[in-house]
C-alpha positions as CSV (number, residue, x, y, z in Angstrom):
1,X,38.4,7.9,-76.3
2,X,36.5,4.9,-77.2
3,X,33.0,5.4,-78.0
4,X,30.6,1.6,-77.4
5,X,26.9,2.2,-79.2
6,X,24.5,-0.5,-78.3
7,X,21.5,-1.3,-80.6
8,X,18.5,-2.3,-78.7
9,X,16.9,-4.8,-81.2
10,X,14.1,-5.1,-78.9
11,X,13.1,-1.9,-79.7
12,X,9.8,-2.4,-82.1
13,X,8.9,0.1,-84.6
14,X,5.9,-0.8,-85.3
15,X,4.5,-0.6,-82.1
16,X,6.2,2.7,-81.4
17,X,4.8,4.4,-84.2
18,X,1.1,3.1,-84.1
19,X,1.5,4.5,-79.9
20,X,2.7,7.7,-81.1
21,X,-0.2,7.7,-83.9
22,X,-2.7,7.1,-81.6
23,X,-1.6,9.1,-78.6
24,X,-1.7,11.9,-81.8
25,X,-5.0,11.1,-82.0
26,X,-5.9,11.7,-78.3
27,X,-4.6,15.0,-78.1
28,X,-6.0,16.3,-81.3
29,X,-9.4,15.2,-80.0
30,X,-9.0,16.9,-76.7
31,X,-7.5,20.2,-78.7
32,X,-10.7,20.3,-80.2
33,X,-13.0,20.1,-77.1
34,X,-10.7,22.4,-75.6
35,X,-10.6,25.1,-78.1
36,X,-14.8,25.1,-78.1
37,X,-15.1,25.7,-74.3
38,X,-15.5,29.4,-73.3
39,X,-14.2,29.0,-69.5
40,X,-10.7,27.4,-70.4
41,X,-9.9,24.8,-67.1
42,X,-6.6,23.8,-66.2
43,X,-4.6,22.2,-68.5
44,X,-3.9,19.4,-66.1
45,X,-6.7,19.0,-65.1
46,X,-8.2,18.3,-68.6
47,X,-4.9,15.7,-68.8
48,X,-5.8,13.5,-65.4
49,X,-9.3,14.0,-66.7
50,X,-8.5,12.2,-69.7
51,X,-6.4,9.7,-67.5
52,X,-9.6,8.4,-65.3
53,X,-11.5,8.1,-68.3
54,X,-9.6,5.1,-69.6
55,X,-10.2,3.3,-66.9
56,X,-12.8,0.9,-68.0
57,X,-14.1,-3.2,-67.3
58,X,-12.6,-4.9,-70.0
59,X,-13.4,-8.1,-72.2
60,X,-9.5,-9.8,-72.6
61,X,-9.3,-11.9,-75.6
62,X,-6.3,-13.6,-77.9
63,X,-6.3,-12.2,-81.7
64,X,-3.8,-13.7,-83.8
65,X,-1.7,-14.3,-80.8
66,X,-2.3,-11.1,-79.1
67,X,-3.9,-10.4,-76.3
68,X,-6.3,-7.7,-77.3
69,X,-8.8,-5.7,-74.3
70,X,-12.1,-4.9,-75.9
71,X,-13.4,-2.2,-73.2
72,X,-17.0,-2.3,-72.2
73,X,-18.2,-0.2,-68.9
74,X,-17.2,3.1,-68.6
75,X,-16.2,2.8,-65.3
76,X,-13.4,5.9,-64.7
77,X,-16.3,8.2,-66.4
78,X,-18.8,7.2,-63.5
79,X,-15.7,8.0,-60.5
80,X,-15.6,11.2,-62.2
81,X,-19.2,11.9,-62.2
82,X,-19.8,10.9,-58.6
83,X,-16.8,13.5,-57.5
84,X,-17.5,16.3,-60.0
85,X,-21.2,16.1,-59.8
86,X,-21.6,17.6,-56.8
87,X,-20.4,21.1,-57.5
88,X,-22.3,23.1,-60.5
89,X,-21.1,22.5,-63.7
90,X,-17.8,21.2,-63.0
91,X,-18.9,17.6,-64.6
92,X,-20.5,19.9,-67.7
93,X,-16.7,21.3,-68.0
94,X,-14.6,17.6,-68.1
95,X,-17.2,14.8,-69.0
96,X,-16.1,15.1,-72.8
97,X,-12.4,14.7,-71.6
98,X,-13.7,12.2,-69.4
99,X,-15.1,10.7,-72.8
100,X,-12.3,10.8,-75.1
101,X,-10.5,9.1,-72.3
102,X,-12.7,6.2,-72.5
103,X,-12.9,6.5,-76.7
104,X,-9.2,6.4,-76.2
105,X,-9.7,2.2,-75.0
106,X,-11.0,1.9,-78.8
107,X,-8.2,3.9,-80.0
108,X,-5.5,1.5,-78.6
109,X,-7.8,-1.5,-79.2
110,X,-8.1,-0.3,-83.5
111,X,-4.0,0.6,-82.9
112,X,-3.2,-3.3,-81.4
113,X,-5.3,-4.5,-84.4
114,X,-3.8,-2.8,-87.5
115,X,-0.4,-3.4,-85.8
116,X,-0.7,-7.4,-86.2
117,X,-1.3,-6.9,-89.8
118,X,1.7,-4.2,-90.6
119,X,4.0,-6.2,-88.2
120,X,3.6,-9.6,-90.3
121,X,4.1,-7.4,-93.6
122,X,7.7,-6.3,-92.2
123,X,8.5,-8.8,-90.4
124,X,7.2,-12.0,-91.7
125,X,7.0,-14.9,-89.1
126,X,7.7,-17.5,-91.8
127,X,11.4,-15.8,-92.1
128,X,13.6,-17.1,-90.5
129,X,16.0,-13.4,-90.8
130,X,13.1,-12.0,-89.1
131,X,14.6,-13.7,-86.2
132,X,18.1,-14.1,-87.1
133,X,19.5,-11.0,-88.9
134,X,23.4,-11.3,-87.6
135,X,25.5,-13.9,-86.9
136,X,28.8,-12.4,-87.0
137,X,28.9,-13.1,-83.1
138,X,27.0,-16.5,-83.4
139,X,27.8,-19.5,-81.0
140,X,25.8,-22.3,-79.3
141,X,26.0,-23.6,-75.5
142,X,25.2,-26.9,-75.2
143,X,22.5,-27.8,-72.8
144,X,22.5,-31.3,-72.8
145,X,25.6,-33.5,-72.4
146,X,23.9,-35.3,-76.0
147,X,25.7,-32.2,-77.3
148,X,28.6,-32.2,-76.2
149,X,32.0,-32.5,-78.8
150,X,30.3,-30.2,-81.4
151,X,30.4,-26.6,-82.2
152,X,28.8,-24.2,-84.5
153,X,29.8,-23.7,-88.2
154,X,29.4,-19.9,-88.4
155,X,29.7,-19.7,-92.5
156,X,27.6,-22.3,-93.0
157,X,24.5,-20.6,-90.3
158,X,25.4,-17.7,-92.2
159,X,25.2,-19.3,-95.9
160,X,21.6,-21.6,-95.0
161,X,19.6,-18.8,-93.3
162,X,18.1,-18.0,-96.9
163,X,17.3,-21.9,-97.5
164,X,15.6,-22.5,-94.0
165,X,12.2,-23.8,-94.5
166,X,9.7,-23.8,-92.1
167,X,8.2,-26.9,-91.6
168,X,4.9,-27.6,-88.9
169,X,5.6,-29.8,-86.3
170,X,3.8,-31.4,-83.1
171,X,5.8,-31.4,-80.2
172,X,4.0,-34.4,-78.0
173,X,4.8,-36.6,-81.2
174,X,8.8,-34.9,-81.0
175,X,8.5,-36.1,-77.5
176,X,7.4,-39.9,-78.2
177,X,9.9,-40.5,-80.5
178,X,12.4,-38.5,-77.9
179,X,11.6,-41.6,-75.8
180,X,9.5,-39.9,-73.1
181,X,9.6,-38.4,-70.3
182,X,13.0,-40.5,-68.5
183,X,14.4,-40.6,-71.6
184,X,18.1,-39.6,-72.1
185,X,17.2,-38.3,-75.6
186,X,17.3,-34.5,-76.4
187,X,15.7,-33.2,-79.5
188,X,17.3,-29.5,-79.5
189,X,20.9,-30.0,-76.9
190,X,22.3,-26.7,-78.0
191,X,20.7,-23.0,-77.4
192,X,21.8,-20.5,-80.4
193,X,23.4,-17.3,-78.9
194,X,25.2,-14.1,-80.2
195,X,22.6,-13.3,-82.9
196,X,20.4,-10.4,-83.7
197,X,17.0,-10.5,-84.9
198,X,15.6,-8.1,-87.7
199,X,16.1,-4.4,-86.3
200,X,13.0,-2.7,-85.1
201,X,11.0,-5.8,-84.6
202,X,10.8,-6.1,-81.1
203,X,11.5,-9.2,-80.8
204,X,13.4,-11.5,-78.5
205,X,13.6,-15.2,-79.4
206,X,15.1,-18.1,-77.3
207,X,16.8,-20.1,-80.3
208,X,17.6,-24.0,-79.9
209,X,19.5,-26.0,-82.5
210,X,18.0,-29.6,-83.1
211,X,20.9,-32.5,-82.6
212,X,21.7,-32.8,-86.3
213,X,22.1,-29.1,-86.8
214,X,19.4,-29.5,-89.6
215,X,16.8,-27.5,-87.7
216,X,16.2,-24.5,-85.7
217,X,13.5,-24.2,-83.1
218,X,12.5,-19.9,-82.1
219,X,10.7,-19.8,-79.4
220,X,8.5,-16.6,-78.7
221,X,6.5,-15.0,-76.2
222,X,3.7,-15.7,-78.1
223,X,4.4,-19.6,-80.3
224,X,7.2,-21.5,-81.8
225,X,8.3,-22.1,-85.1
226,X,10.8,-24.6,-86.7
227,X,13.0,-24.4,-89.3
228,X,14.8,-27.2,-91.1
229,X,18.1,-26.5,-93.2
230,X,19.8,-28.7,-95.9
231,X,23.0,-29.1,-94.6
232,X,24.1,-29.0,-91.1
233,X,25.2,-26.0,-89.6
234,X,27.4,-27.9,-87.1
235,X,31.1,-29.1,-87.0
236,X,33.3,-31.2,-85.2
237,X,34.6,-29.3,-81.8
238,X,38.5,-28.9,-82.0
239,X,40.5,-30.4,-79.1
């Protein structure tokens, strides 16, 4: 029997430990309320409580590209008040979950914030093994017939990923010197497949190799960065 693991490299750690932090957090909060009221309610219902609470109108806002939500009107505290308020002290007996629910927007929101900083410690964006880790099963498709009779030196990606230095760049000037819009120019004619990035970062970058295999573009969800080698880390297709 063969046994076939798969490693999700998607999977980020970072993010996964600061939600497990914070959801810590939550409950510990609501343990506390819960252990001070003398008429115990329905576990439950202290949960869904909680739940409605973090509904809230938010303020969206990029940080560092991330999209942060800074939370501002209570808004799942008031539904709960205008259902629980009209029986006798049933709002007296869930507000404070109601409460921690919406404290719990803040929670997330200092979580998001002290997760940009840790990720960029791991995982630094100006690495280019952040992105690419393996290469064992490295190849590139050509997406642009300006590509075509070429192929990709595996030993040599393998041998320059230490050296690559990232360099800023300006793509509407890339794009003028490409020729234009009708020109028959392609900067990057080869997407990089087959590689892994840095395990646990959660990342999934589109990779593009630039027509004298000198540079490496990653394209993100969130930016782009580019990478220029040495040597070339393309060779001569065999026929």
């Amino acid at each position: 029997m063969i046994f076939i693991i798969n490693i999700d490299y998607s999977f980020s750690i970072v993010s996964t430990v600061m939600s497990i932090i914070e959801w810590g957090v939550i409950g510990y909060l609501a343990f506390r309320v819960y252990k001070k009221l003398s008429a115990k309610p329905k576990v439950w219902k202290v949960i869904l409580s909680i739940f409605v609470g973090l509904f809230s109108f938010t303020i969206n806002m990029e940080w560092f590209h991330t999209f942060v939500k800074i939370p501002i009107l209570p808004l799942g505290v008031w539904i709960l008040y205008a259902v629980l308020n009209r029986k006798e002290d049933r709002w007296d007996t869930y507000r404070r979950f109601a409460w921690i629910g919406f404290l719990a927007n803040f929670i997330f929101l200092a979580g998001t914030l002290l997760t940009i900083p840790v990720q960029s410690l791991i995982y630094p964006e100006n690495h280019l093994s952040t992105y690419i880790s393996g290469t064992k099963e490295a190849s590139i498709n050509v997406i642009h017939p300006s590509g075509e009779g070429r192929t990709l030196d595996q030993e040599e990606l393998k041998k320059q990923l230490s050296d690559g230095e990232q360099v800023e760049f300006e793509s509407w000037q890339w794009f003028d010197e490409a020729g234009g819009r009708f020109s028959n120019n392609e900067r990057f004619p080869f997407q990089l497949v087959g590689t892994n990035p840095k395990w646990g970062s959660g990342l999934e970058p589109d990779i593009y190799v630039e027509q004298d295999g000198k540079g490496i573009l990653i394209s993100t969800r969130k930016t782009q960065y580019y990478y220029h080698f040495p040597e070339t880390v393309l060779k001569e297709a065999k026929r």
